[in-house]
C-alpha positions as CSV (number, residue, x, y, z in Angstrom):
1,X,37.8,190.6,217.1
2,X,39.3,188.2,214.6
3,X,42.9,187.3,214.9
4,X,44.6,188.6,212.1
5,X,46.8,186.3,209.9
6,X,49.3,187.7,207.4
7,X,51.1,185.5,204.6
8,X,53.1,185.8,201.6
9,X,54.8,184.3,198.7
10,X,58.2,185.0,197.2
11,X,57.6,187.6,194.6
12,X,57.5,186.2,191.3
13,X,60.4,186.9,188.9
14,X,59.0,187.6,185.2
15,X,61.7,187.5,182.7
16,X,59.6,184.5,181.2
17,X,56.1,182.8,182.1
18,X,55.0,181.2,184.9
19,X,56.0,177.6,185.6
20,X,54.8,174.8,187.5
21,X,56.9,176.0,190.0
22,X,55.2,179.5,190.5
23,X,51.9,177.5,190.4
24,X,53.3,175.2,193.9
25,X,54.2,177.4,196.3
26,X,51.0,180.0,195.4
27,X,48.3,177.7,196.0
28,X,50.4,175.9,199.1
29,X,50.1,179.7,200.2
30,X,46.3,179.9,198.9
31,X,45.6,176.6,200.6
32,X,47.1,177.7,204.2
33,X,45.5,181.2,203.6
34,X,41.8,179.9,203.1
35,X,42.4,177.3,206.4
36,X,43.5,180.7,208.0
37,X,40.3,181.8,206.7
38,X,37.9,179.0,207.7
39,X,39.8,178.9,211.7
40,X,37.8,182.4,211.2
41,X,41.0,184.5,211.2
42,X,41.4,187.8,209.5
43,X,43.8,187.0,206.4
44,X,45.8,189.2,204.2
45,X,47.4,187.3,201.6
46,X,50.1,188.9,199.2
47,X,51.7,187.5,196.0
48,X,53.3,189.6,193.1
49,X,56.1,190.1,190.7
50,X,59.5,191.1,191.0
51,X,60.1,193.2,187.9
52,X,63.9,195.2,188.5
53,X,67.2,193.7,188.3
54,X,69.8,193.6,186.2
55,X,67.8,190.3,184.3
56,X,65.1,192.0,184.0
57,X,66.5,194.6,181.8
58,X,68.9,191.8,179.7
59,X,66.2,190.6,178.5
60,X,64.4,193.5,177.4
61,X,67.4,194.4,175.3
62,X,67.3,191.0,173.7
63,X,63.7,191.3,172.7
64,X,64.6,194.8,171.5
65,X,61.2,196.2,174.1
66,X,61.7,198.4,177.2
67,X,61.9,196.7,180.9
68,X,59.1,198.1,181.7
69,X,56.8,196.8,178.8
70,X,58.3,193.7,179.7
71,X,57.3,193.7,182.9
72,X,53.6,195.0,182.2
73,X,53.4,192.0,179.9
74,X,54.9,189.0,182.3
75,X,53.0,190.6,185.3
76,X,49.8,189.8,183.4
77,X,50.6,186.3,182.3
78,X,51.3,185.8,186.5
79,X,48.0,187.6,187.7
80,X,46.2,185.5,184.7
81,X,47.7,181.8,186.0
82,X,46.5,182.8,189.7
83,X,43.1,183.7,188.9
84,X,43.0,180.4,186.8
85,X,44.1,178.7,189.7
86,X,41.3,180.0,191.9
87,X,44.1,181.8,194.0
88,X,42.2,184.6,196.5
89,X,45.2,187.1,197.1
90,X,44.1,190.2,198.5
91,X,47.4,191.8,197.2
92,X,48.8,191.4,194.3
93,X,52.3,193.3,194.1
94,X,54.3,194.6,191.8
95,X,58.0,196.3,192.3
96,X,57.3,198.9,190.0
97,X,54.7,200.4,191.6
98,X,55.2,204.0,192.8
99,X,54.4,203.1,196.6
100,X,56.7,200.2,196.3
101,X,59.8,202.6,195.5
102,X,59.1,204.7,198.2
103,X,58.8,202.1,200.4
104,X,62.1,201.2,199.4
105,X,63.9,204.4,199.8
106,X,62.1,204.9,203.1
107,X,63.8,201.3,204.3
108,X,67.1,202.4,203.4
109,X,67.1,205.4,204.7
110,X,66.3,203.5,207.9
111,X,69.1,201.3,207.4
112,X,71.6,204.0,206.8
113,X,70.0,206.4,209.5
114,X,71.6,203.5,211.7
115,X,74.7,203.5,210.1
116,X,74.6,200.3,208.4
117,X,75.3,201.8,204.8
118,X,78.5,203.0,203.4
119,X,80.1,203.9,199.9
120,X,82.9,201.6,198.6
121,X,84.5,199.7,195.7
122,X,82.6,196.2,194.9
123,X,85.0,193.2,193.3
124,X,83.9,190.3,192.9
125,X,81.7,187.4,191.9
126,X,78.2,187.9,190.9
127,X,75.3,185.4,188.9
128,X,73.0,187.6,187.2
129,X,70.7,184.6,186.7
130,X,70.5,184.5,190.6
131,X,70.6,188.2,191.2
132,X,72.8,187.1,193.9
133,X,76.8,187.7,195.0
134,X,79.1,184.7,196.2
135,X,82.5,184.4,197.5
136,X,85.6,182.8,196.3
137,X,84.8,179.7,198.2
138,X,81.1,179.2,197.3
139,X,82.2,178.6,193.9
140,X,81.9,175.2,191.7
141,X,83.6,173.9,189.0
142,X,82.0,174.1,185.7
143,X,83.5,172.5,182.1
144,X,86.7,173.6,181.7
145,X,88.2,176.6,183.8
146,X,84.5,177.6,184.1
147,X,83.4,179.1,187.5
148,X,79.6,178.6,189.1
149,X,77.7,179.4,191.4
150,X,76.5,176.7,194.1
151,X,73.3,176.9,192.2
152,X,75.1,175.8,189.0
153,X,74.6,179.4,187.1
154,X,77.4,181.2,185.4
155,X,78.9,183.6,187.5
156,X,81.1,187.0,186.5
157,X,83.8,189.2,187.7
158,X,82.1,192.2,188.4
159,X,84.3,195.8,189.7
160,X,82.0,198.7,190.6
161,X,81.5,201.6,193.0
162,X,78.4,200.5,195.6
163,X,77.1,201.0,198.8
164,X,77.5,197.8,201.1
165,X,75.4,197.1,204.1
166,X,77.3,196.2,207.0
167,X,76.0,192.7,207.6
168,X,79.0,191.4,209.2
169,X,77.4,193.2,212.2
170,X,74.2,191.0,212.2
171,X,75.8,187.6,212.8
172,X,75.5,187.0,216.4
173,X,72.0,188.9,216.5
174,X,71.0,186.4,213.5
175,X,72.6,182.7,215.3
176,X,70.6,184.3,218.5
177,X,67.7,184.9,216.6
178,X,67.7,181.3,215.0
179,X,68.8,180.0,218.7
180,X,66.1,181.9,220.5
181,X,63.1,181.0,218.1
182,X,63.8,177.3,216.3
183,X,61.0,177.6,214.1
184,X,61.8,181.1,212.8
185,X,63.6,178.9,209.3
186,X,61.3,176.1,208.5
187,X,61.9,172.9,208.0
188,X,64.6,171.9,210.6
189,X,67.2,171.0,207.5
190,X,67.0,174.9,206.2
191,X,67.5,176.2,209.5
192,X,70.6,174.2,209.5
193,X,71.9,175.4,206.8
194,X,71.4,178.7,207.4
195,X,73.1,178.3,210.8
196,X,76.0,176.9,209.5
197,X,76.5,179.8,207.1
198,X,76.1,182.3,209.5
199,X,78.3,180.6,211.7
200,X,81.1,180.7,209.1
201,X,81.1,184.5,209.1
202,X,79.4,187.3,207.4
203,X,80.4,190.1,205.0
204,X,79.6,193.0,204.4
205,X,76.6,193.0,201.1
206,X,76.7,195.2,198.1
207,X,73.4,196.6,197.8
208,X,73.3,199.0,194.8
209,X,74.7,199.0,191.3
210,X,76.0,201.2,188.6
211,X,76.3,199.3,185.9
212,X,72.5,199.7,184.9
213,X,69.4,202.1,185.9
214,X,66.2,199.7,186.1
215,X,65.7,199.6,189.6
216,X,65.0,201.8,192.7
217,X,67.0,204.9,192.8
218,X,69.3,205.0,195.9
219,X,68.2,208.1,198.1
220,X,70.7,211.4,197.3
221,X,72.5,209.2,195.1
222,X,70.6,208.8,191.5
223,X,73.7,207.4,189.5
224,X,73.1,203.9,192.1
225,X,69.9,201.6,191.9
226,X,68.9,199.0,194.9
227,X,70.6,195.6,194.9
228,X,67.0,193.9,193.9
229,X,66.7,191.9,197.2
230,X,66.8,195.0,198.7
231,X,64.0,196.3,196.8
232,X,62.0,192.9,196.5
233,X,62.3,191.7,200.2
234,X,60.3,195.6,201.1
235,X,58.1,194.2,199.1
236,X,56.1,192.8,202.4
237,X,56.3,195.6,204.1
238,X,54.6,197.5,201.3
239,X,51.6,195.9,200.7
240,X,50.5,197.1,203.9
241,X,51.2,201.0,203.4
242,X,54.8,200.8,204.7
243,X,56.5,203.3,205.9
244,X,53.0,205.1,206.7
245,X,52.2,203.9,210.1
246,X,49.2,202.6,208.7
247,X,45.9,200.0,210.2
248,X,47.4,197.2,208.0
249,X,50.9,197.8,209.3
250,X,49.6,197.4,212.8
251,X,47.3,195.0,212.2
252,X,49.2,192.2,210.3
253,X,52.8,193.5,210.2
254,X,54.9,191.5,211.6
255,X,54.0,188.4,209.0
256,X,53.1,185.0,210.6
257,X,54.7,183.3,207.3
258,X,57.0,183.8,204.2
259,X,56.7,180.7,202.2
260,X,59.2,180.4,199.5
261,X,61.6,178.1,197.7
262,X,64.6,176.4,199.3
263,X,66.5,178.6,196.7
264,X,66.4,181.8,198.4
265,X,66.0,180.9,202.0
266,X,69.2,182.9,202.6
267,X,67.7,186.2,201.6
268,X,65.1,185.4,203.0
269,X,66.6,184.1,206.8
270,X,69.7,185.8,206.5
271,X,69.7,189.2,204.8
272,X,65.9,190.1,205.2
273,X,65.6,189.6,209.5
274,X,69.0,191.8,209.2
275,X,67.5,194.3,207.1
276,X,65.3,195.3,209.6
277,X,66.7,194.8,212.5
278,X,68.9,198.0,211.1
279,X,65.8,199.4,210.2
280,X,64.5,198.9,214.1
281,X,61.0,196.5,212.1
282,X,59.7,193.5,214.3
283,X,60.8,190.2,212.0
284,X,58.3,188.1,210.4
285,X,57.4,184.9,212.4
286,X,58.3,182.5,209.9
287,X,60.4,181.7,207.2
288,X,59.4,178.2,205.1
289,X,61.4,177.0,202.9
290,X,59.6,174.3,200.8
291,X,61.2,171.7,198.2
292,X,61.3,171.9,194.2
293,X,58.6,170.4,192.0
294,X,60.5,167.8,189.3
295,X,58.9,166.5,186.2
296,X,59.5,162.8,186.5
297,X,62.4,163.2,188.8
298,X,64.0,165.9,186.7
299,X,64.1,169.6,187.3
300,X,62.3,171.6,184.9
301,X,64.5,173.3,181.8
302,X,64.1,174.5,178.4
303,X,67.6,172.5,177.2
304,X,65.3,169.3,178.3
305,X,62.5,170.5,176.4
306,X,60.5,169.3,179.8
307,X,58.9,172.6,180.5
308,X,55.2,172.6,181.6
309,X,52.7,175.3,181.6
310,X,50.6,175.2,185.0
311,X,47.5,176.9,182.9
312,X,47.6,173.5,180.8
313,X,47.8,171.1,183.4
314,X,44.8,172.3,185.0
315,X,42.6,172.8,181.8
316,X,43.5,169.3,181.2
317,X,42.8,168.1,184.6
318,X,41.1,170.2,186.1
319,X,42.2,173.3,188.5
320,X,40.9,171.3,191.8
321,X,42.4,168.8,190.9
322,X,45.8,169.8,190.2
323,X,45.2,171.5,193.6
324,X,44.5,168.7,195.2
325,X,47.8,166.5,193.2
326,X,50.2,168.8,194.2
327,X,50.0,168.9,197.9
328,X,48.5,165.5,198.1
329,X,51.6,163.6,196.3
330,X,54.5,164.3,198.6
331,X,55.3,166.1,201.7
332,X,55.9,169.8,201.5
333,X,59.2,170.7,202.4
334,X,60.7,168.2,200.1
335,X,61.8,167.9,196.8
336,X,59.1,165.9,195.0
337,X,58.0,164.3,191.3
338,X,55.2,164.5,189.0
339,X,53.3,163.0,185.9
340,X,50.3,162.7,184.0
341,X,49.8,159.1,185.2
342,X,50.5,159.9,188.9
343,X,47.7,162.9,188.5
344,X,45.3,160.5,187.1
345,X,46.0,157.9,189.5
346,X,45.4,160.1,192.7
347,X,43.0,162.1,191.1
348,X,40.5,158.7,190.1
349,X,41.7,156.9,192.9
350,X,40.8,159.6,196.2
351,X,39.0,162.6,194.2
352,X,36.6,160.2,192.3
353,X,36.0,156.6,193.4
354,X,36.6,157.8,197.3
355,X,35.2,161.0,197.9
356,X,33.3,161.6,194.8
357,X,31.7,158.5,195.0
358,X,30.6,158.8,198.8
359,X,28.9,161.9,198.1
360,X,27.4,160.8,195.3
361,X,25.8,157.3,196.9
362,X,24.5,159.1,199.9
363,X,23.2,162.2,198.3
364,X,21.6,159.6,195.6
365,X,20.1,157.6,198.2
366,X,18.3,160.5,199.7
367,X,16.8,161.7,197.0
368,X,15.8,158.1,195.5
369,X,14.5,157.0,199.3
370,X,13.3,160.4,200.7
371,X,11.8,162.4,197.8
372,X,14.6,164.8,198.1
373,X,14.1,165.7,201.7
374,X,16.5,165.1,204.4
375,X,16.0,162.7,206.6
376,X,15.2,162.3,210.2
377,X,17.4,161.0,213.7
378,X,15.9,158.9,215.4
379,X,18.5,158.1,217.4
380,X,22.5,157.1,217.2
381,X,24.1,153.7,217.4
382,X,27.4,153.1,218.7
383,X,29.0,152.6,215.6
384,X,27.0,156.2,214.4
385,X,29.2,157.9,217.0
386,X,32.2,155.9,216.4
387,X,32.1,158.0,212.2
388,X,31.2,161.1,213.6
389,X,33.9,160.9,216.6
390,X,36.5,159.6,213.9
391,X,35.2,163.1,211.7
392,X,35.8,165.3,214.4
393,X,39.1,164.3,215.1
394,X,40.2,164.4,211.9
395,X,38.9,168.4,211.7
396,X,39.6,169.5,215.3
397,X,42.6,167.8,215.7
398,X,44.7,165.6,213.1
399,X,44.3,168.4,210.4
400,X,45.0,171.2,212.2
401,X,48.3,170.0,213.4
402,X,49.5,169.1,210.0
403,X,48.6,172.8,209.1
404,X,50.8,173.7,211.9
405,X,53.9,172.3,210.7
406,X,52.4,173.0,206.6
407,X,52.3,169.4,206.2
408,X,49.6,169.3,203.6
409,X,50.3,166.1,202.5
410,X,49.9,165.0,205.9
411,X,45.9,166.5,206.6
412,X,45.2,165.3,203.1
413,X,46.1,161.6,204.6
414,X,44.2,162.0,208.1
415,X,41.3,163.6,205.6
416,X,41.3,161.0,203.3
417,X,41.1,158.3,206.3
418,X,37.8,159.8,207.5
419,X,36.5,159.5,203.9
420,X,37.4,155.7,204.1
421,X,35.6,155.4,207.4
422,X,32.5,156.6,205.9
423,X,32.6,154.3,202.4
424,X,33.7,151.4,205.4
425,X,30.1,152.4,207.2
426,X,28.3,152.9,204.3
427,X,29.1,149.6,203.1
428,X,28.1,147.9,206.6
429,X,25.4,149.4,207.1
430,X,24.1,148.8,203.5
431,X,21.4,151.8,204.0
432,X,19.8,150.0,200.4
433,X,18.7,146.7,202.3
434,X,17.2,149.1,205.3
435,X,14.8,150.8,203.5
436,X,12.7,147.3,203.4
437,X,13.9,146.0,207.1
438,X,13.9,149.4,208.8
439,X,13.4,152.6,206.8
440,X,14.1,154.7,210.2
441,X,17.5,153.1,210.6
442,X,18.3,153.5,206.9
443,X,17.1,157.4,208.0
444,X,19.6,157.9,210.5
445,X,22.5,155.9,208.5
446,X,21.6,158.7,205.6
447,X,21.8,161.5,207.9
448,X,25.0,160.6,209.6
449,X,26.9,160.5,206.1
450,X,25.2,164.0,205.4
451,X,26.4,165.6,208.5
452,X,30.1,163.5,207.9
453,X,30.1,164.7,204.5
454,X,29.4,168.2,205.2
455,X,32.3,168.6,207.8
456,X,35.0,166.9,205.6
457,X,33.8,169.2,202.7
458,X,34.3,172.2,204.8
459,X,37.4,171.2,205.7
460,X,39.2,169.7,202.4
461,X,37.3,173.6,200.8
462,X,41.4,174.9,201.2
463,X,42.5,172.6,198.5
464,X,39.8,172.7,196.3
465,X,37.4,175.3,196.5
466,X,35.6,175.3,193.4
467,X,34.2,171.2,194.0
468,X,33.7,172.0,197.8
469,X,31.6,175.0,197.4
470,X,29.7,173.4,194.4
471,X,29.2,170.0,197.3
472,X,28.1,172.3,199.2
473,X,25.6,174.4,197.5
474,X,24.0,171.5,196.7
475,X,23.5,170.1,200.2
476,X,22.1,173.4,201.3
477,X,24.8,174.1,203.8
478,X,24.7,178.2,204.1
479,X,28.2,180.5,204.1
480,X,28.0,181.0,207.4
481,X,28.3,177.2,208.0
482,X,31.5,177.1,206.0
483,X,33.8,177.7,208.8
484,X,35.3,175.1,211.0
485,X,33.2,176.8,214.1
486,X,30.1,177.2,212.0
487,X,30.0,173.7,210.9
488,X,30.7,172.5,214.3
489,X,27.0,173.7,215.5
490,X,23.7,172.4,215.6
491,X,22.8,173.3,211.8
492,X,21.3,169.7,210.5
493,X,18.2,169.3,212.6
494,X,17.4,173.2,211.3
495,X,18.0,172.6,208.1
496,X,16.1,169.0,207.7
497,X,13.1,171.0,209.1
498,X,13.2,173.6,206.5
499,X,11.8,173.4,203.4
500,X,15.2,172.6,201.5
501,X,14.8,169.8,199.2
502,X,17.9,168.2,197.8
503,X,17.9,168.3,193.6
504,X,19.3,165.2,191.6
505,X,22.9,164.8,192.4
506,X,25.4,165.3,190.2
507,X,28.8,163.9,189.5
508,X,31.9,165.9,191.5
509,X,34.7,164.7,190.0
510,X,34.9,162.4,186.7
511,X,37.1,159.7,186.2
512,X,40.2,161.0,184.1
513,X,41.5,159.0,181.1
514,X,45.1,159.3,180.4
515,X,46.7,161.3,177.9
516,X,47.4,160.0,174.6
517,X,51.2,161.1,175.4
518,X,52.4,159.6,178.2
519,X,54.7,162.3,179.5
520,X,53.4,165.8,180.9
């Protein structure tokens, strides 16, 4: 039976369109979900939209439509963006589904069968822009005698009735939790953080409002919707039939990861694993929080008029290749910049002179040497061996334990070093000069960059799918060789013996020219 591997994405808020932003951490979840995939795990993948909240229905009112058409109409621009970008969810969420509020009720009722819920009088500081409450001392200074939030939103006074969740009870049970299992926030500097607030003392969280009605509606007491990280956080928990004690729930539930931004790691390590604990729910395995994408080394805002639309960069680019870009560029978990010129560069630089360009010489050759059919071994050298040793390791081992730790960046580098070994043995072993001095070595030289080329396809096919499978269609390599097992077997000899003839190559990736503008 196939392990089963369960991952997820923060929920999407859609008060406006997706950003680039959106577009990152989705396909770094789409890229670890299809590695999942080719280990030959069982996946479920889940992304959505987060449509309650009291944002949610400001902005409504300001376009003079109802939160829920709103939401309908964001929802699709999100769904649109993913399918775009080749993402392969098998859930797509959204809050205002009917399962997904009584999900929600069924989790509070949990949490208050416990006794972890009570009615009370809420004053104090809340950012509607992060949906998100904040003491006296969290506070910044803004201009004037203006007060923020540590995020640098506006915050207000706000004085309502609520129910509070009685999260002050949770903080030794969460600094155990974090002691007990290091890698439960992810990287090291979030889990610090999160420490050290916990360590400082937890109160108790209002988790419901008055003050508007677009939300879930707080069991036997109507006049109250959820807090929306109450509602949003269920959201995992949902997608797999939640609270029905259903074959999803027990086979994926609890999750192996939550990737999200660094933003909302405290919902996320803080309030969610005490959520359920109330609730008596097994806590997800991980918790990643991963850095923010900056346009040229500035954060993204409509004041700068720097504001990109991720379905434009990849119709310019190319979808693969923004794939590739944005986990290629800089490591994961940190903060990390972007441009048109550094996508060209990387793009022309690894996509098409490096890789590109191998596949294109050695399927070429074949085709122009052997009519098309794939050629015999008769035998490996040394330096043979030495490629296809360097290949392995780079599949089996390297790669894998840079997927451990989501360092992307970090598999692309050990992937892209195999690629240079194969151009380095191409170019000694010139297989051009052997077909006059010794066609049967130029053979085996042509066959050892097919089977090299076919492994490092399969395994770069997380970042971009669309190139790989093409690659791979055209090399005759079958679905159930796309796995890292299944192109680990015998399959070359077979499939040289068959009567598969290669067609004229094609170009995989073509050179990009730079925009006219400079800037994204």
């Amino acid at each position: 039976m196939a392990e089963p591997y369960y991952i997820t994405t923060a929920i999407h808020y859609p008060n406006g369109k997706p950003h680039i932003g959106h577009a990152y951490e989705t396909i770094a979840a789409d890229v670890m979900a299809r590695y999942q995939r080719l280990r030959g795990r069982e996946v479920r993948f889940q992304t959505g939209t987060d449509e309650h909240g009291l944002k949610m229905a400001q902005k409504a009112r300001d376009l003079g439509i109802t939160p829920r058409a709103l939401a309908d109409e964001m929802s699709g621009h999100f769904r649109d963006l993913f399918d775009k970008l080749n993402i392969s969810y098998d859930r797509f969420i959204r809050t205002t589904e009917d399962v997904h509020h009584r999900a929600s009720q069924a989790i509070w009722q949990a949490m208050e069968a416990n006794g972890d819920l009570y009615l009370d009088r809420y004053e104090g500081w809340y950012s509607v822009r992060d949906e998100a409450y904040y003491d006296e001392s969290e506070l910044v200074e803004g201009q004037g005698d203006e007060k923020l939030s540590p995020q640098g939103t506006p915050v207000e006074w706000t004085v309502e009735e609520s129910w509070f969740f009685r999260l002050s009870r949770y903080q030794e049970p969460l600094l155990a939790l974090y002691r007990d299992n290091p890698d439960f926030v992810q990287p090291d500097s979030r889990r610090n953080e999160v420490e050290r607030f916990v360590e400082g003392g937890l109160r108790d969280l209002s988790v419901s409002r008055t003050s508007f009605d677009w939300g879930v509606k707080v069991p036997g007491a109507e006049n109250h919707v959820m807090y929306v990280w109450v509602d949003a956080l269920t959201n995992y928990l949902t997608g797999l039939g939640y609270p029905d004690e259903t074959e999803d729930f027990s086979k994926f539930w609890p999750a192996d990861l939550h990737l999200i931004g660094k933003d909302i790691v405290r919902f996320h390590a803080v309030y969610w694993p005490a959520f359920l604990m109330s609730a008596k729910i097994a806590l997800p395995k991980k918790v990643f929080g991963h850095g923010f994408l900056l346009n040229r080394g500035q954060k993204e805002s409509k004041s700068l008029g720097n504001v990109t639309d991720p379905a434009e960069l990849a119709d310019r680019f190319g979808v693969d290749t923004l794939r590739y870009f944005l986990l290629r560029e800089f490591s994961f978990g940190q903060d990390g910049s972007y441009s048109a010129e550094a996508i060209v560069n990387r793009s022309n630089s690894e996509l098409a002179n490096s890789y590109g360009n191998l596949a294109q010489r050695t399927l070429s050759l074949i085709f122009k040497n052997c009519g098309g059919s794939l050629p015999p071994i008769t035998g490996h050298t040394p330096k043979d061996n030495e490629l296809l040793a360097h290949v392995e390791r780079v599949i089996s081992k390297e790669m894998p334990e840079a997927f451990e730790q989501l360092a992307f960046a970090q598999a692309l580098e050990s992937w892209m070093g195999a690629i240079f070994a194969c151009n380095a043995y191409v170019d000694t072993q010139a297989p051009w000069a052997l077909k006059k001095s010794d066609p049967e070595r130029m053979k085996t030289v042509l066959a050892t960059l097919y089977i090299a080329i076919a492994h490092l396809t399969v395994a770069v096919s997380p970042f971009i799918p669309a190139s790989s499978r093409k690659l791979l269609d055209a090399m005759g390599i079958s679905e159930n060789l796309r796995t890292i097992e299944g192109i680990s077997s015998h399959w070359y000899s077979p499939l040289a013996e068959s009567d598969f003839l290669l067609a004229k190559p094609e170009g995989l990736f073509p050179r990009l020219e730079m925009p006219e503008e400079a800037a994204v």
